[in-house]
C-alpha positions as CSV (number, residue, x, y, z in Angstrom):
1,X,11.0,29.5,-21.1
2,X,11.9,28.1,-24.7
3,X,11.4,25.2,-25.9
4,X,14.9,24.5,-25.9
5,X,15.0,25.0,-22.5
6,X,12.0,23.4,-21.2
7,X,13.5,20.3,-23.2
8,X,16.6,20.6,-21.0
9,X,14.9,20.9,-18.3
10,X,12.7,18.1,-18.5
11,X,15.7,16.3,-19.6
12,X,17.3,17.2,-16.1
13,X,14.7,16.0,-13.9
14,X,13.7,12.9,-15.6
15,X,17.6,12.0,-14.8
16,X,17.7,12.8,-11.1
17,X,14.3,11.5,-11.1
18,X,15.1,8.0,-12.3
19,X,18.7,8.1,-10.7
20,X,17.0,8.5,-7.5
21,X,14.6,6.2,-7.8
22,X,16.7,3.2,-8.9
23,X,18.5,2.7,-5.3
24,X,15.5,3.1,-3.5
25,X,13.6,0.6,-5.2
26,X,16.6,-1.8,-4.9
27,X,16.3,-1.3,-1.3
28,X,13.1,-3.9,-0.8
29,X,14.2,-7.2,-0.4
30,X,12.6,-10.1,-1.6
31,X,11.9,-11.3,2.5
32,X,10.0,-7.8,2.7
33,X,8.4,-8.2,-0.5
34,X,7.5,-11.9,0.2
35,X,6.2,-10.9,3.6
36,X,3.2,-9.2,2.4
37,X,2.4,-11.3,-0.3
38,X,2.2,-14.0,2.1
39,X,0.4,-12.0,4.7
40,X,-2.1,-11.1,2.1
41,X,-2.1,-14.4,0.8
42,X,-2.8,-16.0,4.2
43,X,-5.8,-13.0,4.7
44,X,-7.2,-13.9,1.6
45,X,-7.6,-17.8,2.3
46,X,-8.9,-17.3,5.6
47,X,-11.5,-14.9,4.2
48,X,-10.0,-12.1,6.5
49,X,-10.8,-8.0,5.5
50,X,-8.0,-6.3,4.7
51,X,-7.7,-2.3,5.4
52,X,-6.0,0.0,3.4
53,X,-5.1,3.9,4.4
54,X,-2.8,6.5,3.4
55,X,-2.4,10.8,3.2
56,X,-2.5,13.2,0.6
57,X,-0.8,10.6,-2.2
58,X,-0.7,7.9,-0.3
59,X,-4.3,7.8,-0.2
60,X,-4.6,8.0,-4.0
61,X,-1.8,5.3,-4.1
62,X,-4.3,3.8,-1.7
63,X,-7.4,3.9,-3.7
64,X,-5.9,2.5,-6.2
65,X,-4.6,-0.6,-4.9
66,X,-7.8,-1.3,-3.3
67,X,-9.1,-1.3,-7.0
68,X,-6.4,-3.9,-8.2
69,X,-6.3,-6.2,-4.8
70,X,-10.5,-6.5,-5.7
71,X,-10.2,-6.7,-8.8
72,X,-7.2,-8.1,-10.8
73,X,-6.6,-11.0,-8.1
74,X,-9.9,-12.4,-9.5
75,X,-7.6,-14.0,-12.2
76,X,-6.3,-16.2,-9.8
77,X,-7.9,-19.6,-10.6
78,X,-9.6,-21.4,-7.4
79,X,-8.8,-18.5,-4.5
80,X,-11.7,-16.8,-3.2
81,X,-11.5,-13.3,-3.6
82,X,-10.3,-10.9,-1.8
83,X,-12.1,-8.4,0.5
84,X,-10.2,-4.9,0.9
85,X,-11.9,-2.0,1.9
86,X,-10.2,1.3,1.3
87,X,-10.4,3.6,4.9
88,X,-10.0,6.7,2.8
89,X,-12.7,5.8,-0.1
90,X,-15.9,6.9,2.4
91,X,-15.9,10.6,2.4
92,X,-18.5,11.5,4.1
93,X,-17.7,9.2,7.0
94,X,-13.9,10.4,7.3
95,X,-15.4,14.0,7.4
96,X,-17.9,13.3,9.4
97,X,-14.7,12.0,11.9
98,X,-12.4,14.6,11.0
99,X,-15.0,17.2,12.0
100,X,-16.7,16.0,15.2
101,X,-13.7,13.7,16.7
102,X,-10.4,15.1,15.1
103,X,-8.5,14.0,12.3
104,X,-6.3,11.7,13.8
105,X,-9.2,10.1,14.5
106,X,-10.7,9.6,10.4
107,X,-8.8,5.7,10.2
108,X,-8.7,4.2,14.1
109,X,-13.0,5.6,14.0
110,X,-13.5,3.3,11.0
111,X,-11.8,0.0,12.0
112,X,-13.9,0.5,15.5
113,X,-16.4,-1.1,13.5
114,X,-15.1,-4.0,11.7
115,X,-11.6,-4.6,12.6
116,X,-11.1,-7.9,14.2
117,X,-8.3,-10.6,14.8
118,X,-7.0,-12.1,11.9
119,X,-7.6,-9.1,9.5
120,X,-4.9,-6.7,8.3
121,X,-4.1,-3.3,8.0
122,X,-1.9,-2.4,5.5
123,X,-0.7,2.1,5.8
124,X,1.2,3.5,3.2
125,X,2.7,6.6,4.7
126,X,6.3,8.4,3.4
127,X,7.4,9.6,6.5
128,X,5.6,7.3,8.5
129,X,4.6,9.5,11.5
130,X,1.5,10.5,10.8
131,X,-1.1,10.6,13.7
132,X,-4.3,9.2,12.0
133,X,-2.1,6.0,10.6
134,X,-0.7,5.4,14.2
135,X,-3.8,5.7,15.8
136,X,-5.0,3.4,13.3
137,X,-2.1,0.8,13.9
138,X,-2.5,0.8,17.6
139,X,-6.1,0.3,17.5
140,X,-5.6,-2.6,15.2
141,X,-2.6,-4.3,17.0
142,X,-5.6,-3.9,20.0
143,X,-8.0,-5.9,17.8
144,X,-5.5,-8.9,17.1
145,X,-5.0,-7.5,13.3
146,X,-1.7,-7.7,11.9
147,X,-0.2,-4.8,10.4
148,X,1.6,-3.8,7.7
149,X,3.3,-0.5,6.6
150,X,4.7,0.7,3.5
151,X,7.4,4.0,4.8
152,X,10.0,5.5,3.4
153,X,12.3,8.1,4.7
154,X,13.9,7.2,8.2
155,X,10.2,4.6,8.9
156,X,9.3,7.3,11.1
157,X,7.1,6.3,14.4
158,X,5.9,3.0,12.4
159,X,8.7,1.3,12.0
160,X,8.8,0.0,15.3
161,X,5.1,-0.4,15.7
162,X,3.9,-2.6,12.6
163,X,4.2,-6.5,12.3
164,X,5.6,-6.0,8.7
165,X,7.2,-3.6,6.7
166,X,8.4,-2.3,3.5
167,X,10.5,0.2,3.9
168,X,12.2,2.5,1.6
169,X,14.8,4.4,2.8
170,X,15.5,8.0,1.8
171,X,16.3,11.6,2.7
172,X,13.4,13.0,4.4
173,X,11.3,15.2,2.1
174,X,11.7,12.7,-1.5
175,X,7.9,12.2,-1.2
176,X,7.6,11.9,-5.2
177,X,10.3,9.1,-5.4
178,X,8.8,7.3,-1.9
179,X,5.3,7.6,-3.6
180,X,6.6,6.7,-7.0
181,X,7.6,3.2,-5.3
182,X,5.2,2.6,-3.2
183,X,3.1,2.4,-5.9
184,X,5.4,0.3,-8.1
185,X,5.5,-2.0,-5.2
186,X,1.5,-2.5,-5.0
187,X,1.8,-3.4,-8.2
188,X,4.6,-5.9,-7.6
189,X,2.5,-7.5,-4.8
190,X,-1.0,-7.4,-6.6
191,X,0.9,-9.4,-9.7
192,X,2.3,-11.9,-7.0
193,X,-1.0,-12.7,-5.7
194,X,-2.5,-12.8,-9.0
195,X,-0.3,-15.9,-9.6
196,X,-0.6,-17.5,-6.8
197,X,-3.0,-19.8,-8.4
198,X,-4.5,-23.6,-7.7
199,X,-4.6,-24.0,-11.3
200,X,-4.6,-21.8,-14.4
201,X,-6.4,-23.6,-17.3
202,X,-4.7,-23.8,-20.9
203,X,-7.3,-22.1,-22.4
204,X,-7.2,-18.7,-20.6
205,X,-6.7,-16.3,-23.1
206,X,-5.4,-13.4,-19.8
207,X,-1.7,-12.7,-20.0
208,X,0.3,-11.7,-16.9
209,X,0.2,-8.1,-16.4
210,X,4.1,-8.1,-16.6
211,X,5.1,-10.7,-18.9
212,X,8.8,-11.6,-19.3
């Protein structure tokens, strides 16, 4: 390919890329959005554990939030912080599962032994069908943990089985746009908890990750 080509190429996609990903994020509301913080929020005060799990990106998108819930929320001025613990960060557990008890089994094996009432469980999941995430759902909504799923597509088996959701909706197969937002929105909710502070002194020198 030239490099006149490739240009038009790249071109090409970065326009049905961002045209497709424009309605899809404008289909969270701010209830759904608002939802989670507060359910978060809530977890956070009460000194609640919150779960995170995903697949194949989702699990990367996963990881990551996990990082910035532990992490970035510390800049919230008099909360405690927050305890999230990422289901698909222990590999040799989840392979250890996968291998001896199926891998449906890698998420729902894991919360056996610290999900209780109060927590949450928070799946990020595209298509929101997959086995090992509603496994891990039903065992939670067992345990008295509320649960919370970030779908896309049609919201899949999930959608009717989680307490809260935030779904985007799309054409079944747009994983890259799905992921793309799902992502955006964990970064949406981290900055919304990061403000949700008793009191912010004068003299902190940290800007808001997304000023205005």
């Amino acid at each position: 390919m030239s490099k006149n080509n490739s240009g038009s190429v790249v071109k090409q996609v970065l326009s049905e890329y961002l045209k497709a990903l424009t309605p899809v994020t404008e289909a969270a509301t701010v209830n759904m959005i608002d939802r989670v913080v507060e359910l978060l929020a809530s977890a956070r005060q009460q000194g609640a554990t919150i779960y995170v799990a995903g697949n194949g990106g989702s699990a990367a998108t996963a990881s990551h939030w996990v990082n910035d819930l532990c992490k970035a929320t510390k800049k919230s001025a008099g909360r405690p912080p927050m305890r999230v613990i990422g289901l698909n960060d222990n590999v040799s557990w989840l392979t250890a599962l996968a291998n001896d008890e199926g891998y449906e089994r890698v998420f729902s094996g894991q919360l056996e032994n610290f999900a209780k009432q109060g927590d949450v469980l928070v799946v990020i999941t595209a298509s929101g069908n997959s086995a090992n995430l509603v496994q891990a759902v039903e065992l939670a909504r067992q345990r008295g943990v509320t649960t919370v799923g970030f779908l896309g597509f049609d919201g899949g088996i999930l959608k009717d089985k989680v307490d809260a959701y935030l779904w985007l909706p799309t054409h079944k197969g747009a994983y890259g746009v799905v992921e793309s937002a799902h992502s955006l929105f964990c970064h949406v909710v981290t900055e919304c908890l990061v403000r949700d502070a008793v009191t912010v002194p004068q003299s902190d020198e940290r800007a808001p990750a997304y000023p205005s």
